[in-house]
N, C-alpha and C positions, 0 to 999 in steps of 0.2 A: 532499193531493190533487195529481196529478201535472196539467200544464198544458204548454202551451206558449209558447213565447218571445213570441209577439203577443200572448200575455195578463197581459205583466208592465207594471206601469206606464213612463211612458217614460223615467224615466233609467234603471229598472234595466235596460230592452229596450235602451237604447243602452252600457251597461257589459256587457253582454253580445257583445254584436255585436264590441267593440273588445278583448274577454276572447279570441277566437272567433280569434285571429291566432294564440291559443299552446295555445286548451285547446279540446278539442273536448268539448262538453257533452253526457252520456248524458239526464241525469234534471232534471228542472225541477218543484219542489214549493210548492206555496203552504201554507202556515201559517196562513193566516187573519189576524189582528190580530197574531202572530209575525214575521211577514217572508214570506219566499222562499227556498227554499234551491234553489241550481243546483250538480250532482255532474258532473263532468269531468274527463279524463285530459288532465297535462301533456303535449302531443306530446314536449316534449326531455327531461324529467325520465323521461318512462314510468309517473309514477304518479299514483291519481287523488287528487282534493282537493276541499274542499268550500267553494262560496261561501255565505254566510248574510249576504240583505241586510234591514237592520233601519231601522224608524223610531227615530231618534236628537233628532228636532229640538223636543223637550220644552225644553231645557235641563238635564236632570236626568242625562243619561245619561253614561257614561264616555265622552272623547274617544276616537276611535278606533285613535289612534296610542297611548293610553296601553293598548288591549287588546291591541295587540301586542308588548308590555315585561313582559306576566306572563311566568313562566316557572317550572315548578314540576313536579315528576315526578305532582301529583296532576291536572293540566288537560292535555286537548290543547292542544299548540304551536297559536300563532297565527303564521302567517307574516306574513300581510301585514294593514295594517286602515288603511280609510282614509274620507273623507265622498263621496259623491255629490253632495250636494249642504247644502240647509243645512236639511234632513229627513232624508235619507236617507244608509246607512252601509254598509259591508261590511268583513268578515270573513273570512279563507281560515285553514281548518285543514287536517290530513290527514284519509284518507277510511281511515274504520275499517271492514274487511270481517267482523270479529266481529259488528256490529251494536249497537245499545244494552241498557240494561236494559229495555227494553219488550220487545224482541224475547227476551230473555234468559226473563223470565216466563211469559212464552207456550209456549216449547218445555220448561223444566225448571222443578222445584220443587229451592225450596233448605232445607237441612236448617239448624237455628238457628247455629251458629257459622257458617256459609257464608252465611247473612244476617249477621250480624257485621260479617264480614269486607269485603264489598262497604260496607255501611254506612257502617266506620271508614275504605275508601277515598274516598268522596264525603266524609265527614266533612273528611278531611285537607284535600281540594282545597277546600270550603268555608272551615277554617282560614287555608290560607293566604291569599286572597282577604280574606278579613276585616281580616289583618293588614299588606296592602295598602290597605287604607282603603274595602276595595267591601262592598256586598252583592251575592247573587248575584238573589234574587228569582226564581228556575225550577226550583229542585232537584227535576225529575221526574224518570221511570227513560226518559224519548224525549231526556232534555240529559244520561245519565248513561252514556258509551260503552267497549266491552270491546275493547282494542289487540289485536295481535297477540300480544303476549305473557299476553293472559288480563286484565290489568291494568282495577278502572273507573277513571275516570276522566272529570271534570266535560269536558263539551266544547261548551257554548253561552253564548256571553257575551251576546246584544242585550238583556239586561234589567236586566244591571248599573249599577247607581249608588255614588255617591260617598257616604261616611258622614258628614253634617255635623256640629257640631259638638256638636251637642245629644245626637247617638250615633243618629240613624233618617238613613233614605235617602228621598227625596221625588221621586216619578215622578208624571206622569200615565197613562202606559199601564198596562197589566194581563195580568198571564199568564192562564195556562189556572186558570177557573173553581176545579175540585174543589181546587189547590193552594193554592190564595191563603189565608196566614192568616187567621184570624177578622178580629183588630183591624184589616187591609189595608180591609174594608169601611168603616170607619169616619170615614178620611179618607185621603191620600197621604200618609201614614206609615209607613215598613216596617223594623225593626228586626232586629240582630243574632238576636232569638229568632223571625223568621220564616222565614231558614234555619233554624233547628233544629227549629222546625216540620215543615219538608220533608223533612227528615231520615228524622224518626221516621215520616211519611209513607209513603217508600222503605221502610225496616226493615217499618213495618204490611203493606205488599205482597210485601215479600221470605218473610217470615214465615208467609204465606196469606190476608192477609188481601184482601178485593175492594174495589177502589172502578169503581163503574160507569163505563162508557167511553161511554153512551146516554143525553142528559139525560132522557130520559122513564123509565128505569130506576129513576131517584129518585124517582117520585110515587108514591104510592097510588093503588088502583085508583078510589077519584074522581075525582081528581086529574088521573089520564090519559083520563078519558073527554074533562074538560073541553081537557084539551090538545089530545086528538085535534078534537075541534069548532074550534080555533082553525087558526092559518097567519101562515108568516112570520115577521118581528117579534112579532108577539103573541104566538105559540106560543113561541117563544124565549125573550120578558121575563117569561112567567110560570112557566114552568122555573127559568129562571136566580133569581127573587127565592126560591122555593121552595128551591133547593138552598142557596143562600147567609145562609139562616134555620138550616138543618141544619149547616151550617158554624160559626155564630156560636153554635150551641148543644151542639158538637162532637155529633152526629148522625150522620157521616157513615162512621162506624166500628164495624164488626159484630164486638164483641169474642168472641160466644159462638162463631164461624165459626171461630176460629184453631184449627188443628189441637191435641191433645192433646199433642203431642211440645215444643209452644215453652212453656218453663218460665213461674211464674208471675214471677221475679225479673226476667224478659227482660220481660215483659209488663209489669211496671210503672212500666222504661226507655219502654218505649214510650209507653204512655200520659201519663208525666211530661213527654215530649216534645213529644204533641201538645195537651197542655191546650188545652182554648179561651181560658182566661184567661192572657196573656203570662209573666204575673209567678209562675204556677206552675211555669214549665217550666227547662228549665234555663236558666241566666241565659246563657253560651255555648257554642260549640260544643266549645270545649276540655275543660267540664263533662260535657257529653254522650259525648264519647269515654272522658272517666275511669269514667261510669258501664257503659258497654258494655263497655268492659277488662276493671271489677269483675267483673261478670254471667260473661263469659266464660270466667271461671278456675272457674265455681262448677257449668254447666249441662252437661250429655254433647250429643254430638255424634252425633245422628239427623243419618241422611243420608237422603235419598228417593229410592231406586233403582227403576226400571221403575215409581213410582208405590208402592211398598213403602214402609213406613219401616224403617230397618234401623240397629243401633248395633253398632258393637265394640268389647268392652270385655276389655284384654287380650288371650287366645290364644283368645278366644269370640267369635261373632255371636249376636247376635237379629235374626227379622224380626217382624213383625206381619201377620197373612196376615185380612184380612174372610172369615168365611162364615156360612152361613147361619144364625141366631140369634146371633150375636156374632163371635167371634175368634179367630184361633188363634193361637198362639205359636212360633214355631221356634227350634230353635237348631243352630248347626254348627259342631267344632271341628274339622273337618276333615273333607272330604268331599259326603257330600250335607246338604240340611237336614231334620232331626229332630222333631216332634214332642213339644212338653212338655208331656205328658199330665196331669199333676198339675196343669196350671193350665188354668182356665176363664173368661177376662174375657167379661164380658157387653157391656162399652164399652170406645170405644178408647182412652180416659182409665186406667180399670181396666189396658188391658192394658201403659200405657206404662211406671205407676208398678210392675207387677210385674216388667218386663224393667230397669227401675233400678234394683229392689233384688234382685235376682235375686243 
């Protein structure tokens, strides 16, 4: 939600003010229980960058000068990072005019190696952060952003923590709701397998699949009446326990919705991933990339053009065209697209497995 300066608390309103000598500020966003993020152009540099000020004063969080010593072609650069005070923290990256994978989602659908691929790059910058001694604890597609070169890459550190020695990371804060592993409810425990949780998360939404953006979305139509009778706080903590039941019962994932074209072998990368039980899923993220590797050498490559699914395979295309009573099939080796009169899928499962064995 965009804000303005008088509505940031008062250290960040006065690191702002004293920000304001070199960077002229467009955009001011509040986060909620996240932070603040404030977007401005360097006057001498001429480019913009982004502040992200975070509550750090748990104890549990990464100092801020050690979040600007990563460095890794799978994260945005951190230029600068530093305390406000002995709560609060910030963080300056560059400002990605690609936008994120939220934004990414929203305008296109991605064909199953093109979720892969994204996947295996959040995966890396995941890896390597691990092998820094962090967790990341946020891997949504709003912390997960597309450079100028096309590239994603991980680009929000305030929820990082240190891996003790035991091998879990110990916060008291809490990210956004629908991500939060299962066992994260259980106590401030959060382990190597609840990045790879969020992982398979990403892939579930790259893939097709939905997770609601609207906590009343999650209820049943009971459910939401009694919602709507409530307000405020109330209406909130009875959403939230309700979702976070669905979560712990891995609920939250509409496996029949995934399109016909995402293989079953990818799908049950996926679902290995998001187990609700820890110790099903892959043990780390290194695990998880070996298995999407595998998968990838094995599935064809649907692409989703104008909302079409479409494969090429060799000096041939297929598309898959809906009309009225099922489906039709095209093919073109050159020229316009043709009609395969000899086939008749009634579904668009039928018609996928016909263009793969075609």
């Amino acid at each position: 939600m965009a804000i303005g300066v008088v509505d940031l608390p008062e250290p960040i309103r006065l690191k702002i003010a004293e920000l304001e000598q070199a960077i002229d500020f467009e955009t001011i966003v509040s986060k909620g229980g996240n932070g603040h993020v404030a977007i401005g152009l360097n006057r001498l540099l001429q480019r913009r960058v982004v502040y992200k000020f975070y509550y750090w004063g748990d104890g549990a969080h990464v100092e801020p000068k050690r979040l600007a010593q990563l460095a890794s072609d799978h994260i945005l650069p951190v230029h600068d990072a530093a305390p406000l005070n002995e709560e609060d923290a910030y963080f300056v990256t560059p400002y990605c005019s690609n936008g994120d994978l939220e934004d990414a989602l929203v305008t296109a659908r991605f064909g199953p190696l093109q979720a892969i691929d994204v996947a295996l790059q959040a995966a890396a910058g995941a890896s390597y952060i691990h092998g820094e001694g962090f967790l990341h604890r946020d891997l949504k597609p709003s912390n997960i952003f597309c450079t100028d070169d096309g590239k994603f890459v991980i680009g929000d550190f305030g929820s990082i923590v240190p891996i003790q020695d035991e091998g879990y990371g110990a916060a008291l804060t809490k990210h956004s709701l629908i991500y939060r592993p299962p066992e994260d409810f259980d106590g401030n425990r959060y382990y190597r397998q609840g990045d790879v949780y969020q992982i398979g998360m990403l892939l579930y939404e790259l893939c097709g699949g939905v997770l609601h953006k609207n906590e009343r979305d999650w209820l049943k139509p009971t459910q939401q009446l009694r919602y709507d009778g409530l307000a405020g706080y109330d209406q909130q903590a009875y959403a939230t326990e309700i979702i976070q039941n669905k979560i712990k019962r891995g609920q939250i994932f509409s496996w029949d919705a995934i399109p016909a074209w995402v293989s079953q072998r990818l799908l049950s990368v996926i679902r290995r991933a998001v187990a609700s039980s820890m110790d099903r899923r892959f043990a780390t993220v290194a695990d998880l990339v070996a298995g999407l590797n595998n998968v990838r050498r094995q599935i064809y490559d649907w692409r989703i053009l104008d909302g079409t699914p479409c494969l090429a395979v060799q000096n041939k295309a297929y598309r898959i065209v809906e009309v009225q009573g099922g489906f039709r099939i095209e093919k073109r080796l050159s020229g316009n697209w043709r009609t395969e009169r000899r086939l008749h899928p009634q579904t668009m499962r039928e018609a996928v497995q016909l263009v793969e064995h075609a």
